[in-house]
C-alpha positions, -999 to +999 in steps of 0.1 A: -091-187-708-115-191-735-149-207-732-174-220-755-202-208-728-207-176-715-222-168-677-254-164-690-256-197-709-245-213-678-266-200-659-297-210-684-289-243-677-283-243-640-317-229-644-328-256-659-317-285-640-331-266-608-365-272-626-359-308-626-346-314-592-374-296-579-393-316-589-378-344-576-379-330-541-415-317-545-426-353-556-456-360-532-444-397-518-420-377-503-441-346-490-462-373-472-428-383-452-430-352-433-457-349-404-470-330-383-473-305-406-448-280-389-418-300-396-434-304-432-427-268-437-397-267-423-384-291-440-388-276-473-384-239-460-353-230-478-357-260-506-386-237-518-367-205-520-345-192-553-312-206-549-279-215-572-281-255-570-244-251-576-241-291-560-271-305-578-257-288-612-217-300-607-232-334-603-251-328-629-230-318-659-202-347-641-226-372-650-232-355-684-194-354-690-188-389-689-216-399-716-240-404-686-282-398-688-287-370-662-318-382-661-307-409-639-285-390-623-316-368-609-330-385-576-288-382-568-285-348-575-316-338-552-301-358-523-269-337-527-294-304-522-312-318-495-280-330-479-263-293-483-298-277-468-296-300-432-260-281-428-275-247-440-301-254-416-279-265-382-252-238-398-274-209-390-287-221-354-246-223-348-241-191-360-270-176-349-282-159-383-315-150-386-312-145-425-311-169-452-312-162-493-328-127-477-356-144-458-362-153-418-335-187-409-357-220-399-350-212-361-361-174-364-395-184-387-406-208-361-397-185-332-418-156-347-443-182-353-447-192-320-446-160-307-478-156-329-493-187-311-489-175-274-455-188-268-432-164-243-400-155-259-381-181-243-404-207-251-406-191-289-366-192-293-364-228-279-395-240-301-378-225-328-343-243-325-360-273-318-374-269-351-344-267-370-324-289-356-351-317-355-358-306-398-318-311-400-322-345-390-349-353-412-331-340-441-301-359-439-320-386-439-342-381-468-309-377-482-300-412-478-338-422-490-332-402-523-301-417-533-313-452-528-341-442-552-315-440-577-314-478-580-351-472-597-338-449-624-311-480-636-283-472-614-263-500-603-270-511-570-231-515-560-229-478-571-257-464-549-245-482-517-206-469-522-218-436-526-243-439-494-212-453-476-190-427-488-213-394-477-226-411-440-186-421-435-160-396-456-187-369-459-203-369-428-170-368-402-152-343-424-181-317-430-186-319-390-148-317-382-149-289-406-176-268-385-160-280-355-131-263-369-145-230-376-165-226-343-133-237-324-108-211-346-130-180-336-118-182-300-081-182-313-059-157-311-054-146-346-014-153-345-021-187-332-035-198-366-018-203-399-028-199-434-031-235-436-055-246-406-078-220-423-076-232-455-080-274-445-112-261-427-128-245-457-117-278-476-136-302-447-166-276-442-175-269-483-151-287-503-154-319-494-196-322-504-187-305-534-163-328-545-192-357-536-213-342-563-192-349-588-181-377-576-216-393-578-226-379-613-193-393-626-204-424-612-237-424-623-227-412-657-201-448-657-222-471-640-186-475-617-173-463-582-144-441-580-120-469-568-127-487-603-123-456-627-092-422-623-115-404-641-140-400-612-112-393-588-097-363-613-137-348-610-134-352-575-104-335-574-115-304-596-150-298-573-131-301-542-109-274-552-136-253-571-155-252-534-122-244-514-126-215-541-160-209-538-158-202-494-125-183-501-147-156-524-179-162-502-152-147-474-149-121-499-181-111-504-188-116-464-167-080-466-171-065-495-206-077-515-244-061-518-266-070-486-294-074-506-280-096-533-262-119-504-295-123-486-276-122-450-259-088-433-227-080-446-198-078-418-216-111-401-188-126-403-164-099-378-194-099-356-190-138-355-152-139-355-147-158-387-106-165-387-105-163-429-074-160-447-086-124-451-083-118-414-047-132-413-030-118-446-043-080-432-035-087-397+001-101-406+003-071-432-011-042-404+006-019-378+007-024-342-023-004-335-047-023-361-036-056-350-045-045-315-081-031-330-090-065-348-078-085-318-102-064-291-134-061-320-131-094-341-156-116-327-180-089-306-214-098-314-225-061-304-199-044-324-206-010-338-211-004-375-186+022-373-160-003-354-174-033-380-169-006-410-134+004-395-121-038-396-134-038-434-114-007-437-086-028-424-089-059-438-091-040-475-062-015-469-039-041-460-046-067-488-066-094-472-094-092-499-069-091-526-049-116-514-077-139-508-090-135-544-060-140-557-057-173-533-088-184-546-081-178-581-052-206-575-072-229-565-096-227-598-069-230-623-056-262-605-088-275-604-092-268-647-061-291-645-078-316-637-105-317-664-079-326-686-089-362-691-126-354-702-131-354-739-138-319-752-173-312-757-200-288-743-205-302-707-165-303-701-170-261-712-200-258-688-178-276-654-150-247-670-175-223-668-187-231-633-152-235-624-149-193-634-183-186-620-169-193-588-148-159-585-172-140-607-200-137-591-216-112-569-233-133-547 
């Protein structure tokens, strides 16, 4: 497929907009929210860092699409990255990361910290969970504060409150059955799962706030909800399948991509006993004697490198990386489908070229 935009074009603008919603989130009125001054900086502990604003940017160019003013849509668009951040947050304490875009998680910063201020270790790890979990909270909220300061950049009022009701109802529950999902599919028995159960969990757990981003900038952009205007819906449609993409080649990555680009340890997702489609293509594709390896090592939190190295071995030599990209791959070119409605022009080329950024990418 041909594009107007090239990677690095698109990725000048995603630069740009990151500016803006910065910005937004960096306002003072709402640094003054935050007290004592420990849950201030954990608040905005990973907001702060380099990051894609993939969600921010969808919403953004939606909006854009639809002969919207993004500039309206921008209080929206930070509530979408501040929404995402309360899930990276809780994610990690879950999963028990201690690395984020390359640097310490919330819970680990505020557990070295404490250490620092005479805390024991116990008392260091359960001061720094407490943390995160309690700067969570406080970010889905602010969430909910940013989007209602929408209504003071013009959007209508009817708009705002469908999409607050839509991410605290549709959102919320599926994101968190989504998680549920993944924590609870680790503990299963790798034959007990099917392709689909893996692949509805990726769609609750990442495809489902993706497809609220552009749901909202559409919204913005018409000054209607998605009940009164298809169009909406068909963006809807395309982000929700361009972020079931997006986890399928972050599973990818998980096994095959640079440490230091990824910012976390590559292989954390065998010591944590991620059940990805990768996982089941190669185990329905291995021998007897692999099937037994991946069953007795996925999942072991003290694995070896040379057992961890030994499932990547695995989970390459029998096609579960391939067939996952190629999965994944799918999924974008029915979600380009579904831009078919939008008039052609330059922000319709820059959601195609997101849409192929997905499965390009190297981190």
């Amino acid at each position: 497929m041909t594009l107007g935009i090239s990677k690095e074009e698109f990725l000048k603008e995603l630069k740009a907009r990151e500016v803006l919603v910065s910005g937004i989130i960096n306002q003072e009125r709402y640094q003054q929210f935050f007290a004592p001054e420990i849950l201030r900086q954990a608040v905005y502990l990973y907001l702060n860092r380099p990051a894609k604003r993939l969600r921010p940017g969808i919403l953004l160019f939606c909006c854009a699409a639809v002969g919207g003013d993004e500039e309206q849509a921008l209080s929206a668009a930070a509530a979408v990255e501040v929404y995402h951040t309360w899930t990276l947050v809780h994610d990690d304490i879950i999963d028990n990361d201690t690395k984020r875009r390359g640097l310490a998680t919330v819970h680990e910063e505020f557990r070295c910290r404490s250490l620092d201020w005479g805390y024991t270790e116990e008392e260091a790890i359960e001061l720094g969970r407490t943390i995160a979990i309690i700067s969570g909270d406080l970010q889905q909220a602010w969430a909910i504060r940013l989007l209602l300061d929408s209504i003071e950049s013009g959007v209508p009022a009817p708009v705002v409150l469908d999409l607050i009701d839509r991410l605290t109802t549709h959102v919320a529950g599926r994101l968190l059955e989504g998680e549920t999902q993944d924590v609870l599919f680790a503990k299963y028995k790798i034959p007990d799962l099917q392709e689909q159960d893996v692949i509805r969990m990726l769609e609750l757990k990442t495809g489902v706030l993706y497809e609220f981003a552009a749901i909202a900038g559409a919204s913005i952009g018409l000054a209607q909800t998605v009940r009164q205007n298809p169009l909406i819906g068909s963006l809807g449609d395309f982000a929700r399948r361009c972020g079931l993409a997006f986890q399928l080649y972050d599973d990818i990555l998980g096994i095959t991509g640079d440490q230091q680009l990824l910012g976390k340890p590559v292989g954390s997702d065998i010591r944590e006993g991620k059940r990805t489609t990768i996982v089941l293509h190669a185990f329905k594709n291995a021998g007897a004697q692999e099937r037994q390896f991946l069953q007795e090592k996925l999942g072991n939190p003290g694995i070896s490198e040379k057992d961890s190295a030994k499932i990547r071995q695995i989970l390459i030599e029998y096609n579960g990386v391939e067939y996952t990209r190629k999965l994944a791959e799918s999924f974008i070119s029915e979600a380009l489908r579904e831009l078919a409605p939008l008039p052609a022009g330059r922000f319709k080329d820059l959601l195609s070229t997101w849409a192929q950024y997905i499965i390009n990418r190297d981190f």
